[in-house]
MARPAZA-277350 format. One line per field, with one value per residue (C-alpha): x, y, z; residue in one letter. Coordinates in steps of 0.001 Angstrom, whole numbers. Layout:
REM MARPAZA-277350
u	[X, ...]
v	[Y, ...]
w	[Z, ...]
rest	[A, ...]
END
This chain:
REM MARPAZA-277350
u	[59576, 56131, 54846, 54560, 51386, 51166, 47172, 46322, 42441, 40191, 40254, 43581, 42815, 41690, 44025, 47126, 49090, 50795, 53973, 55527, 54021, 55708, 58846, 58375, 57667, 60591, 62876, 61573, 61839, 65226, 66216, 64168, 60876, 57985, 55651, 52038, 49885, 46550, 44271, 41015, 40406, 39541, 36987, 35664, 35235, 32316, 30401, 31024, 28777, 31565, 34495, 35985, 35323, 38414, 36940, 38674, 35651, 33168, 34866, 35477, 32665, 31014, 34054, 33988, 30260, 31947, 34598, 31312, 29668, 32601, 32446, 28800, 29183, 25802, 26313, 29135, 26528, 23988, 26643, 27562, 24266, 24040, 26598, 25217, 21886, 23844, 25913, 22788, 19432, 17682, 14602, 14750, 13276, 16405, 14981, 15855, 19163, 19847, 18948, 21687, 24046, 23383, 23390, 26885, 28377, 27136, 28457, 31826, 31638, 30734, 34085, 36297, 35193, 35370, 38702, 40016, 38495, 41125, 43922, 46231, 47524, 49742, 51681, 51715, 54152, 53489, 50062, 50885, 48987, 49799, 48401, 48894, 45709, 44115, 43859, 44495, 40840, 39558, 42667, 41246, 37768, 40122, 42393, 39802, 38459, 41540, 42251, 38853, 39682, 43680, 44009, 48013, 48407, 51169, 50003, 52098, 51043, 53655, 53998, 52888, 55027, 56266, 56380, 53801, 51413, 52313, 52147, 48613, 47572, 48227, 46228, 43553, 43192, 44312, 44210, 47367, 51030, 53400, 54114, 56579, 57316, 59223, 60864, 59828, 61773, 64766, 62402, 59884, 62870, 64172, 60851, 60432, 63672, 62888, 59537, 60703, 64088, 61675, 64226, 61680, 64072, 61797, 63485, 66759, 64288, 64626, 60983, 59035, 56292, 54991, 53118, 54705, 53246, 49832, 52562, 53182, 56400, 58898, 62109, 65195, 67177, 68772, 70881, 69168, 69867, 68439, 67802, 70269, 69283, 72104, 71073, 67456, 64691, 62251, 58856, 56739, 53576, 52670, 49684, 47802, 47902, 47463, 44109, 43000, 39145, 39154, 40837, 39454, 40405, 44190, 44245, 43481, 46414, 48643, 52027, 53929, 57490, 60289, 63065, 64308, 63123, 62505, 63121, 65794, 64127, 62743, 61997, 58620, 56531, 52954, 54886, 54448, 56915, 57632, 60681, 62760, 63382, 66843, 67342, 69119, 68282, 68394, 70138, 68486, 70098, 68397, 65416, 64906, 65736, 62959, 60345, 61567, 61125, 57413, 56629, 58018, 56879, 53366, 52505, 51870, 53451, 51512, 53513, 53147, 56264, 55356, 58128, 57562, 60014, 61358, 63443, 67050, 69268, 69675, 72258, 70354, 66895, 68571, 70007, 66774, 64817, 67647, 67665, 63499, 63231, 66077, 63672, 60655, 62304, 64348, 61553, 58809, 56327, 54481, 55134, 53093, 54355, 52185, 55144, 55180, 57734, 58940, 59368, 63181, 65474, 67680, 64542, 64652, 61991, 64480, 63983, 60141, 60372, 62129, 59290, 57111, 59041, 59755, 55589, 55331, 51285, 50343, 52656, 51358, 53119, 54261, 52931, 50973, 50803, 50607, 52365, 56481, 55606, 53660, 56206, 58536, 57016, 55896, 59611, 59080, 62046, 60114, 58583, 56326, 58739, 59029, 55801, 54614, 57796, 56406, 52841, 54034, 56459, 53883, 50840, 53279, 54257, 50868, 51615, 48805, 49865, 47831, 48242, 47048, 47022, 47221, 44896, 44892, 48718, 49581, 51148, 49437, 48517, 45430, 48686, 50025, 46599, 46811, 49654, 48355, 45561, 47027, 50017, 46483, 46885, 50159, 48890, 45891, 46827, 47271, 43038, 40860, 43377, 41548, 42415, 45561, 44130, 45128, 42940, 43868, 42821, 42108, 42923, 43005, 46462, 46404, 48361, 49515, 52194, 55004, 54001, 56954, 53767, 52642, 55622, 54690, 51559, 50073, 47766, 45266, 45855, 45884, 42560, 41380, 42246, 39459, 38176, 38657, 36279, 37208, 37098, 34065, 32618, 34807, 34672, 35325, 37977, 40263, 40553, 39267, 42772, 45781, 47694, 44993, 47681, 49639, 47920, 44987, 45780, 43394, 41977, 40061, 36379, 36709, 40214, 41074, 41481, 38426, 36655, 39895, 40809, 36521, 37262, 40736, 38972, 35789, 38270, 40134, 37065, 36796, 39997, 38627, 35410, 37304, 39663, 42840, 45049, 47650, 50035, 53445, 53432, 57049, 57450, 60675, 62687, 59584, 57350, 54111, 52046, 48368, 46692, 42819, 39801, 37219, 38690, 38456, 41584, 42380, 46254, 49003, 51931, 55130, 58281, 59859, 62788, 64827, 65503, 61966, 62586, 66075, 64847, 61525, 63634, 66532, 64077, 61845, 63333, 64150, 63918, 66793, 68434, 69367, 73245, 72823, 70590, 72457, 75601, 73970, 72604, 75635, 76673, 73507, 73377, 76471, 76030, 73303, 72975, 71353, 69175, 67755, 67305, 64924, 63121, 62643, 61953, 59136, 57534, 57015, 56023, 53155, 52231, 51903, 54186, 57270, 57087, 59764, 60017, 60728, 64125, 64475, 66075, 63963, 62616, 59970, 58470, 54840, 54161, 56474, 59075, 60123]
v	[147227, 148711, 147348, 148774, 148177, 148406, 148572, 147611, 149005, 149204, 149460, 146839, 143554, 140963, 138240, 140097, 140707, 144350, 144293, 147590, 146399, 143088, 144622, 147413, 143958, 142617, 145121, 146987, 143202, 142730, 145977, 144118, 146577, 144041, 144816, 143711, 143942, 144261, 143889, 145484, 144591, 141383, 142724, 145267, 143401, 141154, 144755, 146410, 146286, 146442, 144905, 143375, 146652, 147598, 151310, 153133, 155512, 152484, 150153, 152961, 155038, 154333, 155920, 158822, 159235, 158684, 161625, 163575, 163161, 164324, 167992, 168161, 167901, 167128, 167544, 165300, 162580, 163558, 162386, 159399, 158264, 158847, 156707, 153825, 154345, 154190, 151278, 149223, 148984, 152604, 151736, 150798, 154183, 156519, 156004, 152702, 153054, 155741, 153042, 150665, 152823, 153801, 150614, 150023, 152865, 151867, 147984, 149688, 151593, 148668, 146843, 149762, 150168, 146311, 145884, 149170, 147517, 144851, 146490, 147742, 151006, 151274, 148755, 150229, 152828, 153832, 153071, 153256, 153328, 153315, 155591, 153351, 152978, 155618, 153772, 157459, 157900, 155091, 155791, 158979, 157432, 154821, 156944, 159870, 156782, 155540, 159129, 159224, 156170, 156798, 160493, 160105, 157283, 158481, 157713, 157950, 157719, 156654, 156006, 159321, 160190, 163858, 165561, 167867, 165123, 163650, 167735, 167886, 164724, 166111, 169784, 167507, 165194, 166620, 163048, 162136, 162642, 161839, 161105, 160249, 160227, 158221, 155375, 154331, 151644, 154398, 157038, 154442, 153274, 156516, 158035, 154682, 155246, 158640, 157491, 154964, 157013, 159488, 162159, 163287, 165078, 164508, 167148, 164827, 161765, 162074, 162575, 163430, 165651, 165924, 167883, 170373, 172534, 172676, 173347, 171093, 170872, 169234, 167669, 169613, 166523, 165597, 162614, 158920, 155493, 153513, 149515, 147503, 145453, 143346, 141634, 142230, 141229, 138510, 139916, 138605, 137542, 135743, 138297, 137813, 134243, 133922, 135621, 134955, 134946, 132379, 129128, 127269, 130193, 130247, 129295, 132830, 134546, 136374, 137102, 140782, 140800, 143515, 143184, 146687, 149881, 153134, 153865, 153705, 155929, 158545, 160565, 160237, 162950, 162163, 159720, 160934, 158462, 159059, 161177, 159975, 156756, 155615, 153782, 149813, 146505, 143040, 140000, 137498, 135014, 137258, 137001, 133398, 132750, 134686, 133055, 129599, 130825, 131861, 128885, 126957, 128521, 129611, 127161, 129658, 129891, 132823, 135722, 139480, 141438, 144735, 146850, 149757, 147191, 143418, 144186, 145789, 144574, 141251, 139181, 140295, 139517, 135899, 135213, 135981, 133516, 130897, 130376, 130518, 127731, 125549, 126291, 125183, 121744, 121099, 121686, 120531, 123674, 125305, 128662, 131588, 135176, 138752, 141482, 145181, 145704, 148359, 147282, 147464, 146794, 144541, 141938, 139112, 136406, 133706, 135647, 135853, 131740, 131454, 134188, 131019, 128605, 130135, 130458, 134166, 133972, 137976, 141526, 144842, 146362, 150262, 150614, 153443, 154709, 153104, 156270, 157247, 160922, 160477, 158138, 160527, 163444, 161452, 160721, 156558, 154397, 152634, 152838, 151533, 148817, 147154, 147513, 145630, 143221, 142039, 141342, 139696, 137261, 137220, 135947, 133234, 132030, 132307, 135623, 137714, 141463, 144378, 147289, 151327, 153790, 157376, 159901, 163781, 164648, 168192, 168472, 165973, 166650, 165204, 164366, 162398, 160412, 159837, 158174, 155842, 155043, 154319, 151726, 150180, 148033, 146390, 145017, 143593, 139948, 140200, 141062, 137628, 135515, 134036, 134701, 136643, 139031, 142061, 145057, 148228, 150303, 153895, 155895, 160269, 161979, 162671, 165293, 165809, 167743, 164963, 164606, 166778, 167789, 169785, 172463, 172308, 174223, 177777, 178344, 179171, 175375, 174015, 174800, 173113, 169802, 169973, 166098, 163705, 160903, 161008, 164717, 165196, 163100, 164646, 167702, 170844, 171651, 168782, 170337, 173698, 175517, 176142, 173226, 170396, 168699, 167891, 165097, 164541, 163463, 165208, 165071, 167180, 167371, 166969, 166423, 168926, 166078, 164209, 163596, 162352, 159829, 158845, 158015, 155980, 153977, 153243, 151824, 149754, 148220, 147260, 145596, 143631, 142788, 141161, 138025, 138604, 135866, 134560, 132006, 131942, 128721, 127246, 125477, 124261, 127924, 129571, 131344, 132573, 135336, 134852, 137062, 136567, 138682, 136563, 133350, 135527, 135757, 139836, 139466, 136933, 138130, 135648, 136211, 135930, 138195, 136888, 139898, 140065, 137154, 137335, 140636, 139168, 136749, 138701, 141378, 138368, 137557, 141295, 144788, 145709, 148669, 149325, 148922, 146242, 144471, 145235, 144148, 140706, 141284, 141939, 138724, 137005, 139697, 140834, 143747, 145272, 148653, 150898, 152420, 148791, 147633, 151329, 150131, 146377, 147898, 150272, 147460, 145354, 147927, 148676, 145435, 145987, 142837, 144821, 147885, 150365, 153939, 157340, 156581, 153256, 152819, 150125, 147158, 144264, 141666, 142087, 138473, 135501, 134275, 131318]
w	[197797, 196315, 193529, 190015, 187956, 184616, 182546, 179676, 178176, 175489, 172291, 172441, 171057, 173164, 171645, 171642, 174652, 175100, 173547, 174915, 178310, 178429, 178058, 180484, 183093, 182089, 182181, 185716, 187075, 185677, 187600, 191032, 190658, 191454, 188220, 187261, 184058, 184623, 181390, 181903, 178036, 179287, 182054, 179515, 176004, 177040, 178058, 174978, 172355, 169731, 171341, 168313, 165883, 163909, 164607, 167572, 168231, 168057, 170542, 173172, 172639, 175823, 177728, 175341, 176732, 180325, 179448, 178131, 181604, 183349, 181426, 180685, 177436, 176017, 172555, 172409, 174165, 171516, 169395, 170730, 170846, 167211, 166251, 168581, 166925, 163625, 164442, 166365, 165343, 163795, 163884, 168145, 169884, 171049, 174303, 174701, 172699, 175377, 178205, 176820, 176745, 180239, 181746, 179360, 180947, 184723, 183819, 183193, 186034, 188603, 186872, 187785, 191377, 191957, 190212, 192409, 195140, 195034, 195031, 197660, 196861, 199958, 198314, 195022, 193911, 190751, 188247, 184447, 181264, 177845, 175331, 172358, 170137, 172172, 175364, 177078, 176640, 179140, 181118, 182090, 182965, 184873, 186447, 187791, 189947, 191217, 192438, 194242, 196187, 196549, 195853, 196869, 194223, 191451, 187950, 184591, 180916, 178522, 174969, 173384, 170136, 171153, 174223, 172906, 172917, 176242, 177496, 175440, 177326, 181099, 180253, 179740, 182641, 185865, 187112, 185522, 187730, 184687, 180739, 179033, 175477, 173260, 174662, 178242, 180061, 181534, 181962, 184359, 186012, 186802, 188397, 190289, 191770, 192845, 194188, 196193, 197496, 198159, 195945, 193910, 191471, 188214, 186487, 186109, 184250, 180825, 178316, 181908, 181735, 185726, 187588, 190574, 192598, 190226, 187599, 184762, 183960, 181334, 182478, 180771, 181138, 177611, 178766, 178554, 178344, 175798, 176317, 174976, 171769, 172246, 175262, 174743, 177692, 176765, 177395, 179800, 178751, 182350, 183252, 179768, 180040, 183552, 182857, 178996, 179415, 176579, 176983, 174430, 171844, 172652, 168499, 168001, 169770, 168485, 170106, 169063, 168698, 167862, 165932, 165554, 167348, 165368, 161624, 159582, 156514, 158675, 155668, 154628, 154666, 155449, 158645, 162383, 163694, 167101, 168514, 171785, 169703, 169006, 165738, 166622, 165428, 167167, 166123, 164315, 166680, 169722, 167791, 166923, 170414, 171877, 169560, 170790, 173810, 173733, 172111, 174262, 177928, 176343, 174067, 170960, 168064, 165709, 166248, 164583, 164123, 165329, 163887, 160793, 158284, 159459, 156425, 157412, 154834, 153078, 154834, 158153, 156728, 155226, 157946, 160343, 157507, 157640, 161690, 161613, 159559, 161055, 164201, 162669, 161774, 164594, 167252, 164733, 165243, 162730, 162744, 161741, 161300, 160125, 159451, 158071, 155189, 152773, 149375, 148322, 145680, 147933, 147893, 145535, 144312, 146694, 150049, 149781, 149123, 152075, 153561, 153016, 154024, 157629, 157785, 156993, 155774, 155602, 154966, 155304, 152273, 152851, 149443, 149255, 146291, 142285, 140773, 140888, 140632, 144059, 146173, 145314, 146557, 149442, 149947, 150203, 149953, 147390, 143942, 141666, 140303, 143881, 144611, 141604, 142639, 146483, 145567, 141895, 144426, 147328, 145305, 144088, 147460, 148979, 151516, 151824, 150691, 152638, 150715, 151323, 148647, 150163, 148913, 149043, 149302, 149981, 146519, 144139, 141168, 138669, 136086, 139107, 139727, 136581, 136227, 139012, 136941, 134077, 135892, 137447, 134153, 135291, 138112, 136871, 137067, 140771, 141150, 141757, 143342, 146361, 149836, 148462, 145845, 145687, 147061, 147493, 150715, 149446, 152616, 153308, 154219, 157987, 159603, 163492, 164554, 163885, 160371, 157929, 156211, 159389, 158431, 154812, 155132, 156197, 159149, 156533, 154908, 158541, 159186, 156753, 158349, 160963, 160720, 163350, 164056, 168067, 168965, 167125, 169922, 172952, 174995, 172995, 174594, 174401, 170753, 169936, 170405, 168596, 169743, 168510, 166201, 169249, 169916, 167324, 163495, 161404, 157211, 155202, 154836, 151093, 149343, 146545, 143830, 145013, 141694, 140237, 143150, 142932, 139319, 139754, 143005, 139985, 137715, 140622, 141503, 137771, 137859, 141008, 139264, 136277, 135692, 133631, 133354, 130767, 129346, 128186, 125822, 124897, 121680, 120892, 120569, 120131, 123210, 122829, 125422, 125402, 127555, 128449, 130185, 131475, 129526, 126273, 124475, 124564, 122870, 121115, 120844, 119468, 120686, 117592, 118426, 121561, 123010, 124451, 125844, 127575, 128878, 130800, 132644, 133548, 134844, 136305, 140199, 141156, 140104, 137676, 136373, 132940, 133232, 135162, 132351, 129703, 130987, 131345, 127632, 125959, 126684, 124821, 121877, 121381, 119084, 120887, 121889, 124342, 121951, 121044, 124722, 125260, 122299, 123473, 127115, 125444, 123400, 126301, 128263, 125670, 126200, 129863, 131022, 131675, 134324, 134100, 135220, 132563, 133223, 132841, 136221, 137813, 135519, 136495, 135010, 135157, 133937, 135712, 133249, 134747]
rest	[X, X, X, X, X, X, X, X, X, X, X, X, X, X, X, X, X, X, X, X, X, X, X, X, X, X, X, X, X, X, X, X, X, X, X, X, X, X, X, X, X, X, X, X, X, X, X, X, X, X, X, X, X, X, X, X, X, X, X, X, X, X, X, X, X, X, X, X, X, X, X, X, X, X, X, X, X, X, X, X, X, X, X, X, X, X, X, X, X, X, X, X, X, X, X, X, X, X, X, X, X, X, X, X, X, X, X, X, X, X, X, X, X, X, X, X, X, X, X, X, X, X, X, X, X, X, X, X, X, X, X, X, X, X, X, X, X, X, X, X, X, X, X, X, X, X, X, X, X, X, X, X, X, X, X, X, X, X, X, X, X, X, X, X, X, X, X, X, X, X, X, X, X, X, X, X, X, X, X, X, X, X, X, X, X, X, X, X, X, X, X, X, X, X, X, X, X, X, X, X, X, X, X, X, X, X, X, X, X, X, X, X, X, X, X, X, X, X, X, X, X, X, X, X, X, X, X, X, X, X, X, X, X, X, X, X, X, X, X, X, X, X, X, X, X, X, X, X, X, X, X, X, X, X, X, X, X, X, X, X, X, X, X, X, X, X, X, X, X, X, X, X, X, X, X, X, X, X, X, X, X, X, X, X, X, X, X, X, X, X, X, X, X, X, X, X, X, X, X, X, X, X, X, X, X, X, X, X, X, X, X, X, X, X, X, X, X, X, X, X, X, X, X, X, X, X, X, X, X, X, X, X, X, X, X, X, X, X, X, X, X, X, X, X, X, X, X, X, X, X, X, X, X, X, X, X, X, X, X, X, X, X, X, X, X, X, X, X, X, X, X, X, X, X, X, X, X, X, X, X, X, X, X, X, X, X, X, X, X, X, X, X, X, X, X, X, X, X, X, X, X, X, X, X, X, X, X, X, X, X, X, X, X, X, X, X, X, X, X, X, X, X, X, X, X, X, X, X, X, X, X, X, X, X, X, X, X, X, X, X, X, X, X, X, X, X, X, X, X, X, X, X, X, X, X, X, X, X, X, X, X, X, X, X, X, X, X, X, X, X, X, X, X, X, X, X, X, X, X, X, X, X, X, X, X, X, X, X, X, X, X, X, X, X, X, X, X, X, X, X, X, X, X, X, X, X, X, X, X, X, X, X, X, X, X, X, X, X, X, X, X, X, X, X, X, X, X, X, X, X, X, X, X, X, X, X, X, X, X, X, X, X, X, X, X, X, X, X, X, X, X, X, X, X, X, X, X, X, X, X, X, X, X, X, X, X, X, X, X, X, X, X, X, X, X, X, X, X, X, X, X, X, X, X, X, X, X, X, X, X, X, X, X, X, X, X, X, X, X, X, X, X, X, X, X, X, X, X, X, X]
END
């Protein structure tokens, strides 16, 4: 049977192997298709000037240039060689910038034809590429010469969010036979069944875009299976290692793994998760068992959950935290895990101890935002109370928390920016704390097509979202049409509250630039809170009055509601009421070292109470 190979480009990082990929191997092997991974990140990243740049246009700018070439596009080239100039050495002569870019783009070129070279496309039956972290940009470069040398060759691009995107993807580059969209495994094993029967019915694959006849086409096929989670295929990472460029680096791989597929919010607004995904989550026990695995076959043990949230509820995440650190004991290895995670109300100070114990070392927070008025409209899960929560709990068990504040919502208001400025104050203790200090990533609203916010505004509104770092540098026409937010995410020149996020960002950096600590001193019955800027005492406060007290370290290990506090409370002060508890709740809030909301529905200590 004909082989399958799958490709794997620039701008993907070097020290990660392709987690959708993997699994795609796996499962087209499990269902005896022969499949490859080829990853021409490896041949490519020496070449490139700025292989390691977290900047998508930077890193694949020369095959933007390429793309330019291909349409004549010389102002986009003007403009790539620009942001070379810019990014290299301004005061070299453009000339010989322009020279280095040529012979970049030639080096790139030589790899291609030499790598195609190789290969035997008689025995090859289908060519894929994955348009994750725009890799569909060198894929076109990559798959324009494959069609010069094997013009019959059948090529698919998967992984595109919509199937206007994976539609907006094959007007572009006639060089392309197939997308798909949304989840890929059934969809690639269907064509490749098709190919090699020699059927050809694409219409009956489900999320297949293909061309017909110089038509392009979308399958009206609604039924699809969906891999199973409960017997979910290892990936295999054979082709990455088999080929790492680096072996004395292996330190810095990192190894992706899923637990869960989809989202189960799937409310936010600014979001453009992807459709043709089907919400399920694996077992811990599934899980656990493929990171033994890895470690054991390849020797690593860092591993990056790639999912939108680890966390699905409590007794799944416990249980997931439990069976990681048995492994860690009973095969002695020292794991290391990077996660995303919503802050929740299910989370407590215990779970992000045993976060530390199983070796999780850095969490990208959905955060977003320092202000209730704003995650609501946003539509987050979370608030302000559990955001203060995770980092409060993270700091103390050493986890790095990556944070992003979004900026320039649709329906923000100065009043709400202000409110974010003004909670900036709670979370001062959490600035100037080493390798884990807090620092928040200011970062504009970007709307495609997926995003709820795309519906929420008039065509009038929409075109004034006309920025986007990577079509400013390609062919006019891949985005000069109605249709551009198909595949392109795009921000305002200037955001209508600008002055007022320019001010809260100056006041942030403030926070950074200064040291607030405290103390909480016990004496016999009595506990004293001394709070200091720059080792300068700023406030004493005695807490006299109990109540303070009992209410910092019930509201200390998890965010609280009222009820729920003062049913705990009554049992301590007996005659108290609800008015009193408001009262001791605003006092401490004053004081900035309780958080709680207008409502009083979600209470935090600020300061750790234990």
């Amino acid at each position: 049977m004909k082989q399958i190979l799958l490709n794997y480009l620039p701008p993907a990082d070097v020290y990660t192997p392709s987690a959708s990929l993997s699994i795609l191997k796996s499962f087209m092997l499990e269902n005896n298709f022969e499949t490859e991974i080829k990853y021409w990140n490896f041949l490519f990243n020496p070449i490139l000037p700025f292989g390691e740049s977290e900047e998508t246009n930077e890193v694949i700018f020369p095959f933007i240039s390429l793309i330019n070439d291909m349409y004549n596009n010389e102002i986009g080239n003007s403009r790539v060689l620009e942001l070379y100039e810019l990014l290299i050495d301004k005061s070299k002569p453009v000339e010989e910038l322009q020279l280095q870019l040529s012979v970049i783009k030639e080096n790139i070129n030589s790899i291609i034809e030499t790598e195609l070279q190789k290969l035997d496309f008689n025995n090859i039956l289908l060519i894929g590429f994955t348009s994750k972290f725009h890799q569909w940009i060198p894929a076109v470069v990559v798959s324009k010469a494959i069609k010069e040398i094997a013009p019959n060759a059948k090529i698919i691009i998967g992984g595109f969010g919509s199937k206007e995107a994976a539609m907006e993807v094959m007007k572009m580059n006639p060089y392309f036979d197939f997308a798909t969209w949304g989840e890929g495994e059934y969809p690639l094993l269907e064509l490749s069944k098709h190919l090699n029967n020699e059927t050809f019915d694409y219409n009956s694959v489900a999320r297949l875009v293909y061309r017909e006849q110089s038509q392009i086409n979308i399958s009206t096929t609604n039924r699809s299976s969906y891999i199973d989670f409960h017997n979910y295929p290892f990936p295999k990472f054979d082709d990455y290692f088999i080929n790492y460029p680096e072996p004395d680096k292996k330190y810095k791989i990192v190894i992706p793994i899923n637990s869960s597929r989809a989202c189960s919010w799937n409310k936010c607004k600014f979001c453009d998760y992807n459709s043709g995904y089907k919400f399920r989550v694996r077992s811990p026990e599934n899980i656990v068992q493929e990171i033994e695995y890895i470690a054991r076959n390849y020797k690593s043990v860092c591993f990056s959950f790639v999912d939108n949230d680890i966390f699905i509820n409590a007794s799944h995440f416990e249980r997931l935290l439990d069976l990681m650190i048995a492994s860690k004991l009973k095969n002695n290895y020292d794991y290391e895990f990077w996660a995303e995670m919503i802050p929740n109300e299910d989370l407590s100070a215990e779970l992000i101890k045993k976060m530390q114990t199983a070796g999780f070392t850095q969490i990208f927070i959905g955060y977003d935002g320092v202000s209730d008025s704003l995650l609501s409209k946003m539509q987050k899960s979370n608030n302000f109370s559990n955001n203060i929560f995770f980092v409060k709990f993270a700091q103390k068990y050493e986890i790095d928390p990556l944070v992003n504040i979004i900026i320039g919502l649709i329906d923000e208001t100065e009043s709400d920016i202000q409110e974010g400025m003004d909670n900036l104050h709670f979370l001062r203790f959490f600035y100037n704390k080493g390798e884990d200090s807090l620092y928040h990533d200011y970062v504009t609203l970007v709307i495609s097509r997926m995003s709820k916010y795309y519906s929420m505004i008039s065509e009038d509104e929409k075109e004034k979202y006309n920025i986007n770092n990577i079509t400013y540098l390609l062919p006019t026409q891949f985005s000069n049409h109605k249709d551009r937010f198909n595949l392109f995410s795009w921000n305002k020149n200037k955001i209508t509250n600008h002055n007022k996020w320019e001010e809260m960002q100056e006041k942030d950096k403030s926070y950074s630039e200064n040291t607030y600590t405290y103390k909480l001193i016990k004496n016999n019955r009595n506990i004293t809170y001394k709070e200091y800027l720059n080792n300068k005492e700023v406030a004493n406060f005695d807490f006299t009055n109990e109540l303070y007290w009992n209410i910092l370290k019930l509201a200390n290990n998890k965010v609280i509601k009222i009820d729920e506090l003062y049913s705990q409370l009554i049992n301590l002060h007996t005659t108290i009421t609800h008015q009193e508890l408001r009262a001791a709740l605003l006092k401490l809030k004053s004081m900035h070292i309780i958080y709680c909301d207008k409502e009083f529905s979600n209470i935090i200590g600020v300061v750790d109470a234990t």
